[in-house]
C-alpha positions as CSV (number, residue, x, y, z in Angstrom):
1,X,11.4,-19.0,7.8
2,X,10.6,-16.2,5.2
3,X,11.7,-16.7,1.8
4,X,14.8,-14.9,0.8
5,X,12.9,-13.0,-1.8
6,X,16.8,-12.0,-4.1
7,X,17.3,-15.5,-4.5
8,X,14.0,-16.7,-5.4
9,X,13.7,-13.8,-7.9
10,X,16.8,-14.9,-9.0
11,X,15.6,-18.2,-9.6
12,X,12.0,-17.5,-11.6
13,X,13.6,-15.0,-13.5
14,X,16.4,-17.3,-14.8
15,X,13.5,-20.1,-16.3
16,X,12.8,-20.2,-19.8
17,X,9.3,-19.5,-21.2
18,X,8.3,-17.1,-23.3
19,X,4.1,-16.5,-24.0
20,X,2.9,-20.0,-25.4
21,X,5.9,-22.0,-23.7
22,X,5.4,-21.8,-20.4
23,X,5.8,-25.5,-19.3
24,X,9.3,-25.1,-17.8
25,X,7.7,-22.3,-15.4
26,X,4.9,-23.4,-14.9
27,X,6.2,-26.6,-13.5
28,X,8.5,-24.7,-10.9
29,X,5.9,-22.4,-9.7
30,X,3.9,-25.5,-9.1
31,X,6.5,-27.3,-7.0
32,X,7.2,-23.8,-5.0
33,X,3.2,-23.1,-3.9
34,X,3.3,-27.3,-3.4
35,X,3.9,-27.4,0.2
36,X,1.5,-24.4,1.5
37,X,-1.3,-24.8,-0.8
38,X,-4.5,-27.8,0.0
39,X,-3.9,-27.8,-3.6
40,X,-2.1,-27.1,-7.1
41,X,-3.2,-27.8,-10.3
42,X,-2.1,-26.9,-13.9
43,X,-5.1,-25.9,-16.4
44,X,-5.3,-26.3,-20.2
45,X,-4.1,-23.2,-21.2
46,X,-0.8,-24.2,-18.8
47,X,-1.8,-21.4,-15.9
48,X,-1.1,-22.7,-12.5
49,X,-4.1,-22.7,-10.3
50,X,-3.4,-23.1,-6.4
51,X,-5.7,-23.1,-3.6
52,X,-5.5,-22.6,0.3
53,X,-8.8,-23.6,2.2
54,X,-9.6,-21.4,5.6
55,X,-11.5,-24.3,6.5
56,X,-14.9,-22.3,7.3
57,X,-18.0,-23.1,5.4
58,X,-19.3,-20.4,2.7
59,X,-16.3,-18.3,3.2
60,X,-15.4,-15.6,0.8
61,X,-12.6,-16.2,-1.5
62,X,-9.8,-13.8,-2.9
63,X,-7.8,-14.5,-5.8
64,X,-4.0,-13.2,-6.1
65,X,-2.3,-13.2,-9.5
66,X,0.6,-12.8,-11.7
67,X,1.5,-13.8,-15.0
68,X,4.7,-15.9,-15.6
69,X,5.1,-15.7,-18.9
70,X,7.6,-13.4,-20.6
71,X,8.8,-11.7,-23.9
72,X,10.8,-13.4,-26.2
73,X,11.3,-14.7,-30.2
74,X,10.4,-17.1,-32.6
75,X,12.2,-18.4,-35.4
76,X,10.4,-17.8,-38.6
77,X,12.7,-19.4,-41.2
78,X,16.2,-20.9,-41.7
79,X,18.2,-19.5,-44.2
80,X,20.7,-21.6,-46.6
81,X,23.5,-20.5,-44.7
82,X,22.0,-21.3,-41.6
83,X,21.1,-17.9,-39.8
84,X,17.6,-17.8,-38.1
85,X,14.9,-15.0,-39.0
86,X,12.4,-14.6,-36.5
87,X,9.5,-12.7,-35.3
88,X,8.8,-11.2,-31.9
89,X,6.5,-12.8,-29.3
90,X,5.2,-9.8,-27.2
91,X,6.5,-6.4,-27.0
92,X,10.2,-6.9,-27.5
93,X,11.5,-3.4,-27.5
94,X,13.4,-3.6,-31.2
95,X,16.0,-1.1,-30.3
96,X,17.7,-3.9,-27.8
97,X,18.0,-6.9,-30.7
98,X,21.4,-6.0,-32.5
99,X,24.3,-7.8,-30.9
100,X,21.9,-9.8,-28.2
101,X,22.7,-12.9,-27.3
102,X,20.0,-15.1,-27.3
103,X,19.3,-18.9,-26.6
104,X,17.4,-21.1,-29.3
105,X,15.1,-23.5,-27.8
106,X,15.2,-26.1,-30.4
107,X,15.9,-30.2,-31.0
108,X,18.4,-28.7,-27.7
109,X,19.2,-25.6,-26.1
110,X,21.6,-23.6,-28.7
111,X,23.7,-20.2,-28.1
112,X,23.1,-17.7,-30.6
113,X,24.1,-13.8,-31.2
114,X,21.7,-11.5,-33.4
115,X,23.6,-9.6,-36.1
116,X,22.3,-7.9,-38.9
117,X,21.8,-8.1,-42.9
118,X,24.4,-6.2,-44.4
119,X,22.6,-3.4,-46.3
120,X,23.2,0.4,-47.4
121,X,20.9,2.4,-44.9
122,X,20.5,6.1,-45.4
123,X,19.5,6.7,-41.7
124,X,22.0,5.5,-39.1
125,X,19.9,6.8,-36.5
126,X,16.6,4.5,-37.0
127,X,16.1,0.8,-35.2
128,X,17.0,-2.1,-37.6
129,X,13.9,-3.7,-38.5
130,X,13.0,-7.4,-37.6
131,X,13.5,-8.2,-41.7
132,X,17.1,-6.5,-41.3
133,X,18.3,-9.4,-38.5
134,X,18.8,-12.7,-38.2
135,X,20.2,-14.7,-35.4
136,X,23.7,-16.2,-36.1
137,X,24.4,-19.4,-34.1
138,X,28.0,-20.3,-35.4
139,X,26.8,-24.2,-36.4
140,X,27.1,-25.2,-40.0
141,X,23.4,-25.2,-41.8
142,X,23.2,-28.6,-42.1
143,X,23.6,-28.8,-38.1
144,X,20.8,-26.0,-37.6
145,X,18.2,-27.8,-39.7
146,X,18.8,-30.4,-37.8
147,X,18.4,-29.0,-34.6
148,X,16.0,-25.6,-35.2
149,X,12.9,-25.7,-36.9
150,X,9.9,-22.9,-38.3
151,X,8.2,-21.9,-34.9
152,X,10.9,-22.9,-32.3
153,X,11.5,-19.9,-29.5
154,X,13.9,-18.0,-28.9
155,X,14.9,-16.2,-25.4
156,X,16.5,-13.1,-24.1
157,X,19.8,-13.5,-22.6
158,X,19.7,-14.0,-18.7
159,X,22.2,-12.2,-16.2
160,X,21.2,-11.6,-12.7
161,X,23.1,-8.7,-11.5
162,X,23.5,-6.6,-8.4
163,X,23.3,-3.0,-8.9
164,X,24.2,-1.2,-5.5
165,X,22.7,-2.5,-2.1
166,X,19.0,-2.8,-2.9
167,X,18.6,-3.5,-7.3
168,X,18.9,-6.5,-9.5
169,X,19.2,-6.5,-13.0
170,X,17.9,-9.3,-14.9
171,X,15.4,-10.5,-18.1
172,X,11.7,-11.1,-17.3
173,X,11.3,-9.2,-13.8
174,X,8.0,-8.4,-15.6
175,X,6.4,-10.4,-13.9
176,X,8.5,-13.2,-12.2
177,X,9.5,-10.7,-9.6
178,X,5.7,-10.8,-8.7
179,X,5.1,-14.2,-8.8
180,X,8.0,-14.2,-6.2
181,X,6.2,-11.9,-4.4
182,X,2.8,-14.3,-4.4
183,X,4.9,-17.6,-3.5
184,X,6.2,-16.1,-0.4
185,X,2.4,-14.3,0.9
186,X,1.5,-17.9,0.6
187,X,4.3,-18.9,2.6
188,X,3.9,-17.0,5.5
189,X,-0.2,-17.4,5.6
190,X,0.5,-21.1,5.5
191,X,-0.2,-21.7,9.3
192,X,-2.3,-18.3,9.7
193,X,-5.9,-18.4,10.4
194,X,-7.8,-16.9,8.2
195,X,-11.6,-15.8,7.7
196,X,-11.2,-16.3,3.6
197,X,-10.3,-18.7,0.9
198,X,-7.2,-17.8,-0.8
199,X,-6.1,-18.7,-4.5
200,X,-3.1,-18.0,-6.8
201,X,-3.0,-18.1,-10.2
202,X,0.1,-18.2,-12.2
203,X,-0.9,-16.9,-15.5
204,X,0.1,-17.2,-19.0
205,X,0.0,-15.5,-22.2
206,X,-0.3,-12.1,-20.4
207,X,2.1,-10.7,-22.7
208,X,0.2,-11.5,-25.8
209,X,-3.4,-10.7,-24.7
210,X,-3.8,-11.1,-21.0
211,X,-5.3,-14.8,-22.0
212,X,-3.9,-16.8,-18.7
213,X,-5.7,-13.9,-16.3
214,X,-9.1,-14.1,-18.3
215,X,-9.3,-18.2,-18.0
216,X,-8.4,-18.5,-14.6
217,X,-10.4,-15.7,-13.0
218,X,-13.5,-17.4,-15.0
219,X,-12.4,-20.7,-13.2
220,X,-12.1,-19.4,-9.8
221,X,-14.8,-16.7,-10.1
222,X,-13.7,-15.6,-6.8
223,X,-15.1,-12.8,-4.6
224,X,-12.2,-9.9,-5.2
225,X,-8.9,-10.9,-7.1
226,X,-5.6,-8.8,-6.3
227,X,-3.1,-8.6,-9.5
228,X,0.5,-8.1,-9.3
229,X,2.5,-6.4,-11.9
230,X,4.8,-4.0,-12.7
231,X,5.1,-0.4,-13.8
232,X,7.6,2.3,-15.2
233,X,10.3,3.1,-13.2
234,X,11.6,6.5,-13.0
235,X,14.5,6.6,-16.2
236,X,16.8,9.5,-17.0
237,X,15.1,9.8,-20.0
238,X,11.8,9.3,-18.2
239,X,10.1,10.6,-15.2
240,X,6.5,11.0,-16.6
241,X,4.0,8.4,-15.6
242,X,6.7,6.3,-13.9
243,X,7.7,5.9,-10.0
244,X,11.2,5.6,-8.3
245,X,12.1,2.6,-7.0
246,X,12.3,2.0,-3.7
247,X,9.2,4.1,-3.2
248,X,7.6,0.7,-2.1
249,X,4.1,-0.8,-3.6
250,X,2.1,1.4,-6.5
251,X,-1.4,0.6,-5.7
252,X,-3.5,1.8,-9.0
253,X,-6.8,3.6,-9.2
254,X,-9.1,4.1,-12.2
255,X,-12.4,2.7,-14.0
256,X,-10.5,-0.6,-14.1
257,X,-10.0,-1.0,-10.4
258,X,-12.8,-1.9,-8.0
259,X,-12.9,1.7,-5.7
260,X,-13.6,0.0,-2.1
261,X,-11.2,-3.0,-2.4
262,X,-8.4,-0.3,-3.7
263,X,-8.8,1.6,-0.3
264,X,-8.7,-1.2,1.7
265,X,-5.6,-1.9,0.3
266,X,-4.2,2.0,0.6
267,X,-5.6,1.7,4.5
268,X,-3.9,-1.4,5.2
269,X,-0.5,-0.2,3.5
270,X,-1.2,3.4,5.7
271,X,-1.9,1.2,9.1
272,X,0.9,-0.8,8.9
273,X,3.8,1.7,7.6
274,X,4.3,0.2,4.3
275,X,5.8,2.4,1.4
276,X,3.1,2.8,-1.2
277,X,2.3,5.3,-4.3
278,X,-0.8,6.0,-5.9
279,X,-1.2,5.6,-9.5
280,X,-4.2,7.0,-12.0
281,X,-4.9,4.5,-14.7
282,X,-7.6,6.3,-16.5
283,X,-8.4,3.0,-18.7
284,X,-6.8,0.1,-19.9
285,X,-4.4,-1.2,-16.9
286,X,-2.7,-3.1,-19.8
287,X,-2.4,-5.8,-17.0
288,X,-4.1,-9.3,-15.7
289,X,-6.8,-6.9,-14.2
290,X,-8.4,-5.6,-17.4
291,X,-9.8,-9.1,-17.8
292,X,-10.3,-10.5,-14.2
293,X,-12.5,-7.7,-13.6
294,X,-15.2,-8.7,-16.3
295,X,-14.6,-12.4,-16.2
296,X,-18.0,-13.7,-16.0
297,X,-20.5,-11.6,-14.1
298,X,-17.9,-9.4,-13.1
299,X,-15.4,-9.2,-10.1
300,X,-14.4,-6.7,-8.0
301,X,-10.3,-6.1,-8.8
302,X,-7.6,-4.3,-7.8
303,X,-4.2,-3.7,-8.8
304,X,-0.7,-3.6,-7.1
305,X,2.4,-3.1,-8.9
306,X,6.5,-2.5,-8.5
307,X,8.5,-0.2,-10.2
308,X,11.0,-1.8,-13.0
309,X,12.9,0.5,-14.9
310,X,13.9,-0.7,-18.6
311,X,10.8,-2.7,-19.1
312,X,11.0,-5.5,-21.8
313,X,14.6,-5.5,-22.3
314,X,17.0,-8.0,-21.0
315,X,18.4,-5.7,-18.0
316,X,15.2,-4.7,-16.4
317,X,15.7,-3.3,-12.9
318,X,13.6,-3.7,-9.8
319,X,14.7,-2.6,-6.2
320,X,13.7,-6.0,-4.2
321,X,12.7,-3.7,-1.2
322,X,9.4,-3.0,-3.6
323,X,8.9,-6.8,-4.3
324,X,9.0,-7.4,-0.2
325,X,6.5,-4.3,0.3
326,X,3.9,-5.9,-2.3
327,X,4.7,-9.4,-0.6
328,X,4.2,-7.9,3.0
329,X,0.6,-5.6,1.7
330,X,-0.9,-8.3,0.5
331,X,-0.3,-10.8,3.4
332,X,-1.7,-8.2,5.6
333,X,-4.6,-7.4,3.6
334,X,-5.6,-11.0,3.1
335,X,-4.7,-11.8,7.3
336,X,-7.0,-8.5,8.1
337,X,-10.3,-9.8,5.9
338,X,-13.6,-10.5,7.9
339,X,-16.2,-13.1,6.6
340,X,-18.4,-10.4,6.5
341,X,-17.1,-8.3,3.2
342,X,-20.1,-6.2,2.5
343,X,-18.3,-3.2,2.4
344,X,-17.2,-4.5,-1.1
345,X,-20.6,-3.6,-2.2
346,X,-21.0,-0.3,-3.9
């Protein structure tokens, strides 16, 4: 049976576990790839490492990832009266933070609202800076020192929504929408034979320095590695470097990007009528795939993303249609590879 691919979006996208606190996701992902996987392990560094064995001697091997890790806060200090400061953890987008609700991870799980420092500011139309906030959690101080301490994290508010037929609204599509995506390809190749080795990683700390991709493509070392992501959707105050959704997988190409293993993926989207764009990443991906590609003596990567429009906010929008056109690419791809893959050689 396929994987109803809203719900289970629905589900990774509602966990907790911003860059560094990972365990709650890592744990799920784990118990999801569980019953089509030979095996699932969980590394230091908390990354989830599965592995699917073709059962032929010396067979190649192709890693798929995604990071699971997402954007988030971190409470810096308590004040007297019992509001939080905090830093960011990732690339929060500052301009969302006033009047966010927010959850505090601390001794429990505490409700909390961001408001701002009273203060005379000559330009109304500039962000409020971090120092300018604080998180206001309606308990007496003595109760929040009890509960909250220096370092504790803080997440985004979460609130599925439909928007039309097709979009869902939520926190943390980027990049649980593609680990949905990888959790059902290894669904539906779990009684497929193939000519390869498969693995999955579930990576952390993407957000803060692509550290869960690096460690896990230098433990696999595999032969090609896939990474999913996402990229800019098309705005109304931005169609430049960004793609519509619903236009289906964007397949990258660039420096950072092995050329023959991004055209077998363009030739197997073309083949099998699957909606795919092209996109030109003239250097840093600013994804998994930066590092994979030069984890130790270098492997051959490519790079599939989905459109999400209002990246790094708490209402970022994906059209599931693109998360089912990544799922159904790479299931073909992987299905389609020959124990002979010499043509990877340039």
């Amino acid at each position: 049976m396929v994987i109803n691919m809203r719900k289970l979006i629905e589900k990774l996208s509602g966990l907790r576990g911003i860059s560094g606190r990972e365990t709650r996701v890592s744990e799920e992902i784990a118990a999801l790839l569980t019953p089509y996987c030979d095996s699932v392990m969980t590394d230091p560094l908390g990354s989830v490492i599965a592995y699917r064995s073709c059962g032929r001697k010396n067979a190649p091997s192709v890693l798929i990832e995604a990071h699971i890790d997402e954007i988030g806060l971190m409470v810096s200090s308590v004040c007297e009266n019992g509001a939080l400061r905090f830093v960011n953890v990732g690339g929060v987008d500052e301009r969302i933070l006033p009047s966010l609700e927010v959850t505090v991870h601390g001794a429990e799980d505490i409700p909390g609202v961001i408001g701002f420092m009273p203060a005379e500011r000559t330009d109304a139309s500039k962000s409020y800076k971090l120092s300018e906030l604080v998180i206001d959690t309606g308990l007496k101080a003595e109760r929040v020192r009890e509960l909250v301490k220096t370092g504790d994290p803080v997440t985004l508010p979460q609130s599925v929504g439909a928007l039309g037929k097709h979009q869902i609204s939520s926190k943390t599509m980027d990049d649980r929408a593609s680990a949905a995506a990888l959790v059902s390809v290894m669904k539906r190749l779990k009684d497929e034979k193939l000519c390869c080795d498969v693995y999955l990683a579930a990576a952390v700390q993407e957000e803060v320095g692509c550290r869960g991709g690096k460690t896990t493509a230098y433990s696999v070392m595999p032969d090609m590695a896939v990474a999913v992501d996402v990229t800019h959707g098309i705005t109304p105050d931005n169609e430049r470097n960004a793609f519509k959704t619903g236009s289906g997988a964007v397949i990258s190409k660039g420096p950072n990007l092995h050329p023959r293993l991004t055209e077998r993926l363009i030739k197997t989207a073309r083949e099998n009528g699957i909606k795919y764009c092209v996109d030109a990443d003239g250097g840093n991906t600013g994804t998994d795939a930066w590092e994979i590609q030069v984890s130790g003596p270098g492997i051959p990567a490519a790079l599939l993303s989905i459109p999400l429009k209002y990246m790094h906010t708490s209402v970022e929008t994906l059209d599931v249609r693109d998360v089912k056109a990544v799922t159904e690419l790479l299931t073909l791809f992987i299905k389609g590879l020959e124990s002979d893959i010499s043509w990877l050689s340039l």
